[in-house]
Backbone atoms as SQL, in Angstrom:
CREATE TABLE atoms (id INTEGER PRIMARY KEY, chain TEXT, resi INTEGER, resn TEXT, atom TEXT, x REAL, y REAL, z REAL);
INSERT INTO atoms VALUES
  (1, 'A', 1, 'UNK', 'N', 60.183, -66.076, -66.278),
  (2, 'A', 1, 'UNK', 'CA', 59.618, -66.902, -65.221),
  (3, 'A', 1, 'UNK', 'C', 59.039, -66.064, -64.087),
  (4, 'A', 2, 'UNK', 'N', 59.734, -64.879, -63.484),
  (5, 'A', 2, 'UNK', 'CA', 59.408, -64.237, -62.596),
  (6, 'A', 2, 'UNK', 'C', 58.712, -62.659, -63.318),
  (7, 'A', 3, 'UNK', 'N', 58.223, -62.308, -62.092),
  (8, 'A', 3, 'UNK', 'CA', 56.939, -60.571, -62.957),
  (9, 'A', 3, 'UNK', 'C', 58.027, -60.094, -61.538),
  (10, 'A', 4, 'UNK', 'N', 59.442, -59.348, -62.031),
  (11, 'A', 4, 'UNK', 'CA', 60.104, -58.697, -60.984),
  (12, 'A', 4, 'UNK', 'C', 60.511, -59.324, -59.924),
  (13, 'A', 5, 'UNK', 'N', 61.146, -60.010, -59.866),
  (14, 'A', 5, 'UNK', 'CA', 61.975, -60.649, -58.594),
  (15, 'A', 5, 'UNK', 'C', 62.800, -59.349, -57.955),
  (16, 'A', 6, 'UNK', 'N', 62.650, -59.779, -56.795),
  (17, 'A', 6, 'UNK', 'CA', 63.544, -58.309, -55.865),
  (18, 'A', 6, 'UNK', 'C', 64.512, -59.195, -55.146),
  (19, 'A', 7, 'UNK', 'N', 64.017, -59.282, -53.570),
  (20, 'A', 7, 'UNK', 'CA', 64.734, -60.175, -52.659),
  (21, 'A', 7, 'UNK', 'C', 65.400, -61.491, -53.066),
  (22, 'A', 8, 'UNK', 'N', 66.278, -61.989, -52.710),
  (23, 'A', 8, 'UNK', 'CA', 66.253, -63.613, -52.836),
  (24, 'A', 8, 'UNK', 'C', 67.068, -63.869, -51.312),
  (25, 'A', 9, 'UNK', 'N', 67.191, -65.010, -50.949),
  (26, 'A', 9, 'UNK', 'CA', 67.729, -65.805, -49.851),
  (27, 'A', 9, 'UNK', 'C', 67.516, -67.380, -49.644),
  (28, 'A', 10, 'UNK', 'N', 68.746, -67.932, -49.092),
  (29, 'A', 10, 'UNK', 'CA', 68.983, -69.291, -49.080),
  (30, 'A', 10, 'UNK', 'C', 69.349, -69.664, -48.047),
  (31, 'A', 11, 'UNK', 'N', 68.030, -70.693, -47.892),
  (32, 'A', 11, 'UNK', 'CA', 68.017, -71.451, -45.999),
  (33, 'A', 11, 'UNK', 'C', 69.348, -72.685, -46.121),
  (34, 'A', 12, 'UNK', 'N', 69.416, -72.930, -45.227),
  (35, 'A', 12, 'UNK', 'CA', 70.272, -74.172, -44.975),
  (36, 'A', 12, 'UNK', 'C', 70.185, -75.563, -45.553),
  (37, 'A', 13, 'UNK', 'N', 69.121, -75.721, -46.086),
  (38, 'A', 13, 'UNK', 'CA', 69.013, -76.382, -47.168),
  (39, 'A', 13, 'UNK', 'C', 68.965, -76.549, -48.170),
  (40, 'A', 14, 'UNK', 'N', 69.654, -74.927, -48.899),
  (41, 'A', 14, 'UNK', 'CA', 69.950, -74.891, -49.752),
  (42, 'A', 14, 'UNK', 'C', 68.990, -74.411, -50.861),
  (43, 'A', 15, 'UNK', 'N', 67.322, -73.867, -50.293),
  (44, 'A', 15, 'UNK', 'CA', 66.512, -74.008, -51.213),
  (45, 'A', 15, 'UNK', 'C', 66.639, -72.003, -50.947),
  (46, 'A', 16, 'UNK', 'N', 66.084, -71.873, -52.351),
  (47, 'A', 16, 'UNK', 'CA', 66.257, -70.433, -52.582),
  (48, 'A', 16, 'UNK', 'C', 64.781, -69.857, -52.058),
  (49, 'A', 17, 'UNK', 'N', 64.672, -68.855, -52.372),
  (50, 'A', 17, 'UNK', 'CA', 63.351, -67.933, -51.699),
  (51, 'A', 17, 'UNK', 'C', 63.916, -66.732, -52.652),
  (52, 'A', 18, 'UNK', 'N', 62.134, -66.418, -53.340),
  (53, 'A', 18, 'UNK', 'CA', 62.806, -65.122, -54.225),
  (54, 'A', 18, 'UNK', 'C', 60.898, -64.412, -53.847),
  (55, 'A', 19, 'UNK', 'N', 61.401, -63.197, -53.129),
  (56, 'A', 19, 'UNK', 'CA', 60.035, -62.273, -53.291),
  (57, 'A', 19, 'UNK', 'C', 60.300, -61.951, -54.992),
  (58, 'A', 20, 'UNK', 'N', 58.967, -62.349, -55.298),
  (59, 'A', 20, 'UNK', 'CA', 58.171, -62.106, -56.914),
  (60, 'A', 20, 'UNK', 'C', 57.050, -60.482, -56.472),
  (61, 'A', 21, 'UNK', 'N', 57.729, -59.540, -56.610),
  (62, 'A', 21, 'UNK', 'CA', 57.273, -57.913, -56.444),
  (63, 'A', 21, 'UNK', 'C', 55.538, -57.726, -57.080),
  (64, 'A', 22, 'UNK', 'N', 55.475, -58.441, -58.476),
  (65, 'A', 22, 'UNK', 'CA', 54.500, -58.355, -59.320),
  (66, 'A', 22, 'UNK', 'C', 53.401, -59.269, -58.936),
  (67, 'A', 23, 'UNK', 'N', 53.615, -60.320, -58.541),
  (68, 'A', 23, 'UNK', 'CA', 52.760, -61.121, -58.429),
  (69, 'A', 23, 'UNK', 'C', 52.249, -61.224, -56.762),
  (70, 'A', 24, 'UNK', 'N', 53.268, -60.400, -56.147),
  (71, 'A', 24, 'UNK', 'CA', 53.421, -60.621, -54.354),
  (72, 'A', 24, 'UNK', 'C', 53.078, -61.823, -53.909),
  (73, 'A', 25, 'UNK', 'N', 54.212, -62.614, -54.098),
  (74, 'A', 25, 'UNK', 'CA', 54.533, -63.840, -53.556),
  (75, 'A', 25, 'UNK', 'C', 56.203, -64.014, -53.203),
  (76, 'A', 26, 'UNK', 'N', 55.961, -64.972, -52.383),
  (77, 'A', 26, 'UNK', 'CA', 57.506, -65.551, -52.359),
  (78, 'A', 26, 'UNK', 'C', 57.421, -67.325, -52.826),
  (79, 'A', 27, 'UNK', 'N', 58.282, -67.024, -53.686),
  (80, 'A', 27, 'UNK', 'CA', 58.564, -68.124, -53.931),
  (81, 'A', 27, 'UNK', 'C', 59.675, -69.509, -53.723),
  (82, 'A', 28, 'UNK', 'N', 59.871, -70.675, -53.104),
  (83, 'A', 28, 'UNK', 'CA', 60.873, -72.043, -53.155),
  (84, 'A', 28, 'UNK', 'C', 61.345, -72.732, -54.166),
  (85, 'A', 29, 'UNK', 'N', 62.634, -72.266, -54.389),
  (86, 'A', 29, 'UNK', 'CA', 63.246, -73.320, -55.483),
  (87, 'A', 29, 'UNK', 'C', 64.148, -74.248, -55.188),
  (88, 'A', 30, 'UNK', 'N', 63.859, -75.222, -54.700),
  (89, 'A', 30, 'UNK', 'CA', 64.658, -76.864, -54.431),
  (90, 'A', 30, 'UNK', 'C', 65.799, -76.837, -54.730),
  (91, 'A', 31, 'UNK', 'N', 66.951, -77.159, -54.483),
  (92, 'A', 31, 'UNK', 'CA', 68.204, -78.005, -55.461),
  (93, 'A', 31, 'UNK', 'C', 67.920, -78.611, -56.431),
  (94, 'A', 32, 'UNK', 'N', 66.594, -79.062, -56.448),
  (95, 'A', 32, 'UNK', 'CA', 66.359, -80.206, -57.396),
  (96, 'A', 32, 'UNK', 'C', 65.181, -79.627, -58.321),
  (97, 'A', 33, 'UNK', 'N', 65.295, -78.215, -58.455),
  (98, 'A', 33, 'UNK', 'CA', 64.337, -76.705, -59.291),
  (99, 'A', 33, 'UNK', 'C', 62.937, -77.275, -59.130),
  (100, 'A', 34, 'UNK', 'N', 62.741, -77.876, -57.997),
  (101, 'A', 34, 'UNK', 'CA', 61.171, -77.831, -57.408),
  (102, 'A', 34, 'UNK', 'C', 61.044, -76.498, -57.168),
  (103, 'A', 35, 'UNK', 'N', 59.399, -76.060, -57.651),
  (104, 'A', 35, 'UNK', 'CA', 58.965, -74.769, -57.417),
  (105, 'A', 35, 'UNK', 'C', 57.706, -74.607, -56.755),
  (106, 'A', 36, 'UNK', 'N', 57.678, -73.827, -55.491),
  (107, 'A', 36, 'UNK', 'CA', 56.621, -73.964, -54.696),
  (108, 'A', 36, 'UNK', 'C', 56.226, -72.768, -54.460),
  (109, 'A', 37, 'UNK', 'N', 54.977, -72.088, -54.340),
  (110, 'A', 37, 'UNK', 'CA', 54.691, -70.723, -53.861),
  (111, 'A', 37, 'UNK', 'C', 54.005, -70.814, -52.664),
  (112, 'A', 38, 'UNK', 'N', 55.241, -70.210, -51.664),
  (113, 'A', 38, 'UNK', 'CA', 55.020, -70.408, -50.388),
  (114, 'A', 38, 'UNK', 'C', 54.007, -69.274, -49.721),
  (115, 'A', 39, 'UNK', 'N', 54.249, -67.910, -50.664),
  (116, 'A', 39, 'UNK', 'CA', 53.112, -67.297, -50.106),
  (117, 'A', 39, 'UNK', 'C', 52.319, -66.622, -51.316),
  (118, 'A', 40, 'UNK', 'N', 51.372, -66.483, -51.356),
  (119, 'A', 40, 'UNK', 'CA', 50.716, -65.840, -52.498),
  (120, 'A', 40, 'UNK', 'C', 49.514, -64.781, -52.138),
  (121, 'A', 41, 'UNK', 'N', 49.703, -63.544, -52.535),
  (122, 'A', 41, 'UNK', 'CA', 48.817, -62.473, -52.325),
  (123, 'A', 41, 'UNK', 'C', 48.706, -62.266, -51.039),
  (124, 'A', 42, 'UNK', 'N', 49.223, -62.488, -50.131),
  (125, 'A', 42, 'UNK', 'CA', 49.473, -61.818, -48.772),
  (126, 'A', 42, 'UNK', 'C', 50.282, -60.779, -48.572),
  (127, 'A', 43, 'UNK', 'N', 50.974, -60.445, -49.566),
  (128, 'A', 43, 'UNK', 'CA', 52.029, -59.284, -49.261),
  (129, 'A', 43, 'UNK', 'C', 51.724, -58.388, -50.229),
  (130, 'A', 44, 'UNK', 'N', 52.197, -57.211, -50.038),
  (131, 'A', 44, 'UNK', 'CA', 51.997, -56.367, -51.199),
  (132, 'A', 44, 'UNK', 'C', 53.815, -55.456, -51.678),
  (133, 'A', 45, 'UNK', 'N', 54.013, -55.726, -52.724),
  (134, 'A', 45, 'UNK', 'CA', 55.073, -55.618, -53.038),
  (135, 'A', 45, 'UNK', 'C', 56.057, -56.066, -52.032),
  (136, 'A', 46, 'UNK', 'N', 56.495, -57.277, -52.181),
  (137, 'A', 46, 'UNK', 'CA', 57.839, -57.757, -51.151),
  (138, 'A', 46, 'UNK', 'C', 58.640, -57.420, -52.047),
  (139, 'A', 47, 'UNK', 'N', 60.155, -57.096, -50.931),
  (140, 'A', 47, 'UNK', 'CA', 61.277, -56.523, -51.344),
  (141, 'A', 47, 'UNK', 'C', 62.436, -57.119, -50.900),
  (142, 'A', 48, 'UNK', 'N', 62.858, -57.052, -49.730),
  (143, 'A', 48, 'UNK', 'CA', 63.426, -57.505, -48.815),
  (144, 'A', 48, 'UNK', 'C', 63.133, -58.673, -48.522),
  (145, 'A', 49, 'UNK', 'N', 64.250, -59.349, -48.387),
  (146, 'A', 49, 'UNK', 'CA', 64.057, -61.171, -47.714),
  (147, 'A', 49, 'UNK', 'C', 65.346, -61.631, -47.234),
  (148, 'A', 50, 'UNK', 'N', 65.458, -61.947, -45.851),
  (149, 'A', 50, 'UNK', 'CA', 66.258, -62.625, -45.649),
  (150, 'A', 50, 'UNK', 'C', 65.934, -64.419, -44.711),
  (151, 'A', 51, 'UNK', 'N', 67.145, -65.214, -44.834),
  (152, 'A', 51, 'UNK', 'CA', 66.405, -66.245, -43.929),
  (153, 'A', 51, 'UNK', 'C', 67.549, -65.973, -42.603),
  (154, 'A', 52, 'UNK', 'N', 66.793, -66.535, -41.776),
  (155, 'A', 52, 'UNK', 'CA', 67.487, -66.315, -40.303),
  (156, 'A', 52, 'UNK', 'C', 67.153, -67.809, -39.737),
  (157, 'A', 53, 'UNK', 'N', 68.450, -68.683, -39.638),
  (158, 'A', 53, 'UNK', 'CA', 68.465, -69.855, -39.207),
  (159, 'A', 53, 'UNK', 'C', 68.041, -69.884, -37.607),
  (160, 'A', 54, 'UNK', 'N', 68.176, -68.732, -36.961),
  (161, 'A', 54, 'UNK', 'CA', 68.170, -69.147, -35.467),
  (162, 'A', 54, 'UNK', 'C', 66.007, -69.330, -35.217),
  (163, 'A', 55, 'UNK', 'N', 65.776, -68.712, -36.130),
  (164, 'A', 55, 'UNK', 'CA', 64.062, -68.538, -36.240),
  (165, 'A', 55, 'UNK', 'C', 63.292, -69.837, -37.416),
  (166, 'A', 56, 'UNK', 'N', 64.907, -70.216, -38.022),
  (167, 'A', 56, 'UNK', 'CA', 64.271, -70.741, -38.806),
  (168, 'A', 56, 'UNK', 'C', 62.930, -70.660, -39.771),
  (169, 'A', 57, 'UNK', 'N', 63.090, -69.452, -40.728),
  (170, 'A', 57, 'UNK', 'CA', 62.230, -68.558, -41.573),
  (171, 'A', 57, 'UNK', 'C', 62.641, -67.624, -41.938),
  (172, 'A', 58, 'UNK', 'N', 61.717, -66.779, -42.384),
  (173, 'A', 58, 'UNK', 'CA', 62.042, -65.755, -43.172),
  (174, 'A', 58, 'UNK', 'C', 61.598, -64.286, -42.735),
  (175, 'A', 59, 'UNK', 'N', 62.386, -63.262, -42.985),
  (176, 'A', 59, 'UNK', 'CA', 62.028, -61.925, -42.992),
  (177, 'A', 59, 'UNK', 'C', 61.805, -61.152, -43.829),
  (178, 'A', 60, 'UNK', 'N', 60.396, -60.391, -44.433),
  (179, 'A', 60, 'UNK', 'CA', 60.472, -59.789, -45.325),
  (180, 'A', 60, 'UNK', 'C', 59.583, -58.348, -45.342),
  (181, 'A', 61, 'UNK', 'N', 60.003, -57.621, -45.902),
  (182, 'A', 61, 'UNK', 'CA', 59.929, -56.155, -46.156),
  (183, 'A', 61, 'UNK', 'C', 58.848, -56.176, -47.346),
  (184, 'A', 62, 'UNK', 'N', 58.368, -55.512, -47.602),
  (185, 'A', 62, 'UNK', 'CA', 57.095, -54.433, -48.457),
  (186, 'A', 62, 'UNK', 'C', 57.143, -53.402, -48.505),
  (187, 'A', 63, 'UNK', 'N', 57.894, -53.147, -50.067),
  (188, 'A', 63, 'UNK', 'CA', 58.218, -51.688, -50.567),
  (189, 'A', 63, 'UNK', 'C', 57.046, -50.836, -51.231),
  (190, 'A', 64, 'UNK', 'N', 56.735, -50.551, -49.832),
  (191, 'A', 64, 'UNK', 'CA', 55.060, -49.558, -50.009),
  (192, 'A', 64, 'UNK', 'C', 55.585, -48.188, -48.434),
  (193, 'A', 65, 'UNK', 'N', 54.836, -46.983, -48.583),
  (194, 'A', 65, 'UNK', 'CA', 54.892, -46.077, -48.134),
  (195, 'A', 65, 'UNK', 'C', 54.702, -46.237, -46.331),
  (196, 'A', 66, 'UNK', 'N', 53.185, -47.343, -46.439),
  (197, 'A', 66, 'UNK', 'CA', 53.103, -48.109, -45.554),
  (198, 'A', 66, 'UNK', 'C', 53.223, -49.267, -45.311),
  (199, 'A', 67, 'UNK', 'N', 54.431, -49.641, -45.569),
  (200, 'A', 67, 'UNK', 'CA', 54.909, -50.861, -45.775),
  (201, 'A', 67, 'UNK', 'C', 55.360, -51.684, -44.427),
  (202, 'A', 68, 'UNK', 'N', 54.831, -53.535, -44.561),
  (203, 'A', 68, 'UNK', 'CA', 54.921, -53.661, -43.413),
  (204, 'A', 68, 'UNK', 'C', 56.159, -54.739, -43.297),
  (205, 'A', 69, 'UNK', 'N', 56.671, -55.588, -42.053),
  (206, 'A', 69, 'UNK', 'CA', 57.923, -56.431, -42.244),
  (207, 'A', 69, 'UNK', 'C', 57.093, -57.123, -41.179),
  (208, 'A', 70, 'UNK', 'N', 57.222, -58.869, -42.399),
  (209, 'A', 70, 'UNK', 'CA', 56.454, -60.040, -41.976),
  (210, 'A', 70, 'UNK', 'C', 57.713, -61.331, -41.485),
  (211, 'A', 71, 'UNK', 'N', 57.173, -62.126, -40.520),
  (212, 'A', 71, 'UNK', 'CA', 58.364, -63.036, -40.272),
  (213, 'A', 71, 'UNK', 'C', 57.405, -64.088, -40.730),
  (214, 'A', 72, 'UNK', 'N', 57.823, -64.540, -42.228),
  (215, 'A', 72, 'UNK', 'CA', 56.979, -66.075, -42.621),
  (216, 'A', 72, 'UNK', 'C', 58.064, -67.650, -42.292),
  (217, 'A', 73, 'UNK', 'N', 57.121, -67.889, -41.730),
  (218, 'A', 73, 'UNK', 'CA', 57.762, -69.907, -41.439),
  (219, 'A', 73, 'UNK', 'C', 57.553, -70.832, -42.697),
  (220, 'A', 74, 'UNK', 'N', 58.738, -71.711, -42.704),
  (221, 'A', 74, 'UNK', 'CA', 58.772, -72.449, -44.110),
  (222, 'A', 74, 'UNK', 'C', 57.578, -73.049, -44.595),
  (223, 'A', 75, 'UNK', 'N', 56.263, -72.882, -43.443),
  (224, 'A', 75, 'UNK', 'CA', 55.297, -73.695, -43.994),
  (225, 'A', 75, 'UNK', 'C', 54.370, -72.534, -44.791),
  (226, 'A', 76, 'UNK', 'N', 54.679, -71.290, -44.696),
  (227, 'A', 76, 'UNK', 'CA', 53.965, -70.079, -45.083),
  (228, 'A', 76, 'UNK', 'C', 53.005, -69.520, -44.554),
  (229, 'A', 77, 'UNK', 'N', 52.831, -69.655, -43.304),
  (230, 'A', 77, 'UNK', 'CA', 52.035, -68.769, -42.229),
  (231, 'A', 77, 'UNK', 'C', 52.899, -67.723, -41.894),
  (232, 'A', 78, 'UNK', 'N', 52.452, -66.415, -41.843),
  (233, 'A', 78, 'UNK', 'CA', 52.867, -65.293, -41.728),
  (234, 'A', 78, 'UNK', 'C', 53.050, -64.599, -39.938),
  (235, 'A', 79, 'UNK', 'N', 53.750, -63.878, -39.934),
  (236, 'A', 79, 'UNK', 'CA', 53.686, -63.329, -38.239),
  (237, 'A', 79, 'UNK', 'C', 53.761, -61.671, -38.742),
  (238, 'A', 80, 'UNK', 'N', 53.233, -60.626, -38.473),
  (239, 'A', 80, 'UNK', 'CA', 53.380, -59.383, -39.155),
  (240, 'A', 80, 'UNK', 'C', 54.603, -58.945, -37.243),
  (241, 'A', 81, 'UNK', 'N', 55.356, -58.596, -37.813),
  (242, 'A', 81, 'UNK', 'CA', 56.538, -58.128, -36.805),
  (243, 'A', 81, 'UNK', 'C', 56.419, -56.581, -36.470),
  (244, 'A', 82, 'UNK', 'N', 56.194, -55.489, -37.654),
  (245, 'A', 82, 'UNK', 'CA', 55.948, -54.072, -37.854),
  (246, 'A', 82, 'UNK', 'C', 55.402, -53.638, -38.436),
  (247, 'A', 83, 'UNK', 'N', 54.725, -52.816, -38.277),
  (248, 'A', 83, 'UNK', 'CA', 53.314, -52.073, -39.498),
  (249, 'A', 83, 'UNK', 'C', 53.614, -50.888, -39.549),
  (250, 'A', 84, 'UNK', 'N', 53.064, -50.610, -40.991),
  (251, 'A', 84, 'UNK', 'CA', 53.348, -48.901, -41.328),
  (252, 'A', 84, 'UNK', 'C', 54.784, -48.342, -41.391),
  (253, 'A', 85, 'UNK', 'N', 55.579, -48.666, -41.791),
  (254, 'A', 85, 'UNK', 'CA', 57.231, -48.046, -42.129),
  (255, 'A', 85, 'UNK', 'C', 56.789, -47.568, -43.156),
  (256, 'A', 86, 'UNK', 'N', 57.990, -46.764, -43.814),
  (257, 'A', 86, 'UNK', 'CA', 57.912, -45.726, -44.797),
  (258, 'A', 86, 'UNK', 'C', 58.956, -46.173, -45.616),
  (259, 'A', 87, 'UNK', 'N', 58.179, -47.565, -46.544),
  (260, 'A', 87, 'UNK', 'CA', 59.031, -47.775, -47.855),
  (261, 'A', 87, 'UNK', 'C', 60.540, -48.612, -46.903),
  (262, 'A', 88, 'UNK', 'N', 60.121, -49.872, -46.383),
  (263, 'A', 88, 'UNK', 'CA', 61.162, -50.942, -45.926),
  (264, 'A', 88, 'UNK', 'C', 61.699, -51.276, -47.143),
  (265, 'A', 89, 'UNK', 'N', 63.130, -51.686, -47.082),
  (266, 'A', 89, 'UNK', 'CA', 63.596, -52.105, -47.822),
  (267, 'A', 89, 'UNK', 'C', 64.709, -53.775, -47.732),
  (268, 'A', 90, 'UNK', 'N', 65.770, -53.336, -47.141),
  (269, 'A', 90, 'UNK', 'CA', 66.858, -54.160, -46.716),
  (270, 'A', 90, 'UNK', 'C', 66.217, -54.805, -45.602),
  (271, 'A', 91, 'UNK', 'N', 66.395, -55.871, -45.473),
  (272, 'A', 91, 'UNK', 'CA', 66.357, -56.937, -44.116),
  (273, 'A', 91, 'UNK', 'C', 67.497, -58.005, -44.083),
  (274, 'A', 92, 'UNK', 'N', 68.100, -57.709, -42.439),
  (275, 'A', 92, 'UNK', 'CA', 68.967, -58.726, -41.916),
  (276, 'A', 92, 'UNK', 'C', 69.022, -58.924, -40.791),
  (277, 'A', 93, 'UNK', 'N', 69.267, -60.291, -40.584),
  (278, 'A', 93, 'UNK', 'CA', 69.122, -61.242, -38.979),
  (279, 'A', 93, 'UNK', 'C', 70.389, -61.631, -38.621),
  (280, 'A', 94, 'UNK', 'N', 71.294, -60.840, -37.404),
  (281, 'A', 94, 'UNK', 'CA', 72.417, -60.926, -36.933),
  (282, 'A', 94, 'UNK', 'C', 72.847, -62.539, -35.902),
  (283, 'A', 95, 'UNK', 'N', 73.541, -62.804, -35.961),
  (284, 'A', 95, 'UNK', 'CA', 74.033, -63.831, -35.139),
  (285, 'A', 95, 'UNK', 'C', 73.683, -63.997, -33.756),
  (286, 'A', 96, 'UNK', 'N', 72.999, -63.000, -32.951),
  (287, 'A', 96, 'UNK', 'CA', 72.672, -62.821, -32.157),
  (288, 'A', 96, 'UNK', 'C', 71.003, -62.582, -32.164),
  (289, 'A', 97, 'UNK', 'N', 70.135, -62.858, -33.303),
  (290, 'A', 97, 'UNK', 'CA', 68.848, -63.358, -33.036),
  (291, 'A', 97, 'UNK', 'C', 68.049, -61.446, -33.250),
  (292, 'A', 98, 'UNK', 'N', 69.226, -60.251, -33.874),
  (293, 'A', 98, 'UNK', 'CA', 68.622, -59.084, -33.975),
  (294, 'A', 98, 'UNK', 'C', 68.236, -58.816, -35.005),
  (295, 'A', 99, 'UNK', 'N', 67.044, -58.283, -35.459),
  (296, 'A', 99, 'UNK', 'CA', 66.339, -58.061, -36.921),
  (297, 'A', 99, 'UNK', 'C', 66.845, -56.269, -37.487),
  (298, 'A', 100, 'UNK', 'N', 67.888, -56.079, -38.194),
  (299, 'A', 100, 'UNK', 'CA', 67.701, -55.033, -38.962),
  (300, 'A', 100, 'UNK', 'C', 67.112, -54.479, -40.330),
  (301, 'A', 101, 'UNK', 'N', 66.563, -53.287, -39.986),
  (302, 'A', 101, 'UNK', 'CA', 65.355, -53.175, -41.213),
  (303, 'A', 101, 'UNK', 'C', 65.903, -51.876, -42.095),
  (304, 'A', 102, 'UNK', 'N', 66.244, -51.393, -43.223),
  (305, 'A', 102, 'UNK', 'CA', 66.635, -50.305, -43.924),
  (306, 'A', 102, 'UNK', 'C', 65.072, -49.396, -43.994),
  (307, 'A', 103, 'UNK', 'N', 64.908, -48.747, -43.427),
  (308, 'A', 103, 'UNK', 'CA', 63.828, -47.521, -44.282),
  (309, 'A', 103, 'UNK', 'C', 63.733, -46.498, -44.767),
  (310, 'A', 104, 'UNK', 'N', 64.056, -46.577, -45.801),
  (311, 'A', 104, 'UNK', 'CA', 63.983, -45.668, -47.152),
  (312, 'A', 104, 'UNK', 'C', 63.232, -44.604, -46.961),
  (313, 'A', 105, 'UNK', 'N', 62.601, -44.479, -46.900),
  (314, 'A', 105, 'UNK', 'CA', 61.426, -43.505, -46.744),
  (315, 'A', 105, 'UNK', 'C', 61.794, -42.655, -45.107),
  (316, 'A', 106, 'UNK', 'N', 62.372, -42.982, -44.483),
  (317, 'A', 106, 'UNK', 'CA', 63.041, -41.878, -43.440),
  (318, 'A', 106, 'UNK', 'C', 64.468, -42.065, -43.279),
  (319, 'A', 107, 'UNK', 'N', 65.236, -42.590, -44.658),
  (320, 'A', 107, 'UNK', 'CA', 66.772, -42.768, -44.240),
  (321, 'A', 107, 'UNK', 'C', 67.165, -43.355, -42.978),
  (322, 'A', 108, 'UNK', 'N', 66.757, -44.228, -42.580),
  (323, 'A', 108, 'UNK', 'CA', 67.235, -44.556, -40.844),
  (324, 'A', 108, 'UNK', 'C', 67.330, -46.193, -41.525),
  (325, 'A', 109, 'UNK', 'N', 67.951, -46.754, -40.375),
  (326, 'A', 109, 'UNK', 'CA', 67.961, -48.273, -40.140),
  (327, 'A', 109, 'UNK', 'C', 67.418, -48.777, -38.708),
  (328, 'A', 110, 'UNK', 'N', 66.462, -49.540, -38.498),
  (329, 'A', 110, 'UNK', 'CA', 66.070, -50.011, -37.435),
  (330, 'A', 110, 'UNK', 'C', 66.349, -51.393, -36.921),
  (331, 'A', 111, 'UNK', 'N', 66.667, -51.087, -35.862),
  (332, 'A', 111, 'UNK', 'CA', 66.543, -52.669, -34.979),
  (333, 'A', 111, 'UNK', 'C', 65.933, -52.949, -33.921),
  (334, 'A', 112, 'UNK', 'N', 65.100, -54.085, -34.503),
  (335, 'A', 112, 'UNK', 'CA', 64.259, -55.123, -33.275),
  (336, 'A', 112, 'UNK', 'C', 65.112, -55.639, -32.359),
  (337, 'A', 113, 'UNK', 'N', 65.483, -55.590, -31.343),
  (338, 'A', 113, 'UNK', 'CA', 66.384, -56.460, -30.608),
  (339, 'A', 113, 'UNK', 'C', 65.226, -58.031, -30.167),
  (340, 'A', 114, 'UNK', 'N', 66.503, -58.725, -30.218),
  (341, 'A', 114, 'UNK', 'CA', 66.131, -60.647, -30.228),
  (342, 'A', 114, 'UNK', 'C', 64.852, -60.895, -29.612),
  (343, 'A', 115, 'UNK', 'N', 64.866, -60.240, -27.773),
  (344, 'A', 115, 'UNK', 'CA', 64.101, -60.319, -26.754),
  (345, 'A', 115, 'UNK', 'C', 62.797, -59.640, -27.514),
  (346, 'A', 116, 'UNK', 'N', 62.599, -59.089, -27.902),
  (347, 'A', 116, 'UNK', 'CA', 61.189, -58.221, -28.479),
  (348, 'A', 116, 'UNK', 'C', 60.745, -59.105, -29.496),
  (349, 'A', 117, 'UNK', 'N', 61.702, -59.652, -30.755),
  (350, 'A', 117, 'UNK', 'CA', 61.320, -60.435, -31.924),
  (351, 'A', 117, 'UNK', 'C', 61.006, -61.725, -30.796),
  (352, 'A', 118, 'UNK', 'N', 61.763, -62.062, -30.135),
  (353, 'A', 118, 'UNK', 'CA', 61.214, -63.300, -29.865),
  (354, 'A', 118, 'UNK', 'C', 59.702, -63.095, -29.196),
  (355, 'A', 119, 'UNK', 'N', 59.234, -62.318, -28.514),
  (356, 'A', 119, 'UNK', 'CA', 57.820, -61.993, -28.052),
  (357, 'A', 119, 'UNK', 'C', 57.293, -61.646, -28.952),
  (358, 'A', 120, 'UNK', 'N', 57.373, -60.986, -29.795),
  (359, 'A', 120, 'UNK', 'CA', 56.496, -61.042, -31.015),
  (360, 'A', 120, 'UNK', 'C', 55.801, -62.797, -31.710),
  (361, 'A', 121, 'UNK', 'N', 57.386, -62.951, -32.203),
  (362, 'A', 121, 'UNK', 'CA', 56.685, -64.588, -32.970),
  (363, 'A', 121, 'UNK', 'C', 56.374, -65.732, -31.854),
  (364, 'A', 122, 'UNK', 'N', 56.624, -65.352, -30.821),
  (365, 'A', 122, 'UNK', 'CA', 55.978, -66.913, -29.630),
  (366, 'A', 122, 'UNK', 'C', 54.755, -66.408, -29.469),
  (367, 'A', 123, 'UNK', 'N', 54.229, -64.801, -29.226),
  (368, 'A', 123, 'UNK', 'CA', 52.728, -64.724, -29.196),
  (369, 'A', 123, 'UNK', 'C', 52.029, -65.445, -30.116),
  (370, 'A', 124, 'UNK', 'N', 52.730, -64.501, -31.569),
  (371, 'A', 124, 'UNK', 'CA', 51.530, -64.601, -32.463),
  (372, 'A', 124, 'UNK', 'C', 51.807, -66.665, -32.853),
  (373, 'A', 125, 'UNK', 'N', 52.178, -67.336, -32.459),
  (374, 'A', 125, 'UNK', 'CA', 52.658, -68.487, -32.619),
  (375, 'A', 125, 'UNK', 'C', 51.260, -69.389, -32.058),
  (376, 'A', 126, 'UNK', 'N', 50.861, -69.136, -30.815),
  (377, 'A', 126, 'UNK', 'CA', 50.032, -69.598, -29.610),
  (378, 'A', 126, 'UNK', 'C', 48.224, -69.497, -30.059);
């Protein structure tokens, strides 16, 4: 069914989200195995996905050299958060609204703190 599934994550409603690596999409699977492709050919190799209820959406990584980390909304409009990392991998959204990012490509882990992510997605929102 899938060309490489990497990421997966599950919103509060229970519906799954799986970055498809091959096809660079993410894809929605219902409770009820409705299948929706929420994003298609906007990403290039997604890897990383998590959902973060306080943003309500998603975070995801692109395992490329210059790889970038996108915050997509359930309707599938994209917000690009960081550009150019070196091979993102892991993504997670702390209880407190902070985005951590794994990058592979310089061994480090980064964090967006809340106040910055939140100026990021209310700009690009407007």
């Amino acid at each position: 069914m899938f060309n490489r599934p990497e990421g997966i994550a599950i919103d509060d409603e229970d519906n799954l989200y799986v970055n498809v690596t091959k096809a660079n999409q993410i894809v929605r699977i219902t409770p009820n195995q409705e299948t929706t492709v929420l994003v298609d050919g906007k990403l290039n190799q997604p890897d990383g996905i998590c959902y973060c209820k306080d943003y309500n959406g998603l975070f995801v990584t692109e395992d490329q050299k210059k790889g970038n980390v996108f915050y997509v909304r359930l309707d599938g409009s994209m917000t690009t958060i960081i550009k150019n990392l070196n091979e993102p991998q892991g993504v997670v959204c702390d209880k407190h609204k902070n985005l951590y990012i794994s990058e592979q490509g310089k061994d480090r882990i980064l964090k967006i703190a809340a106040k910055k992510l939140d100026k990021i997605i209310n700009h690009q929102k407007n």
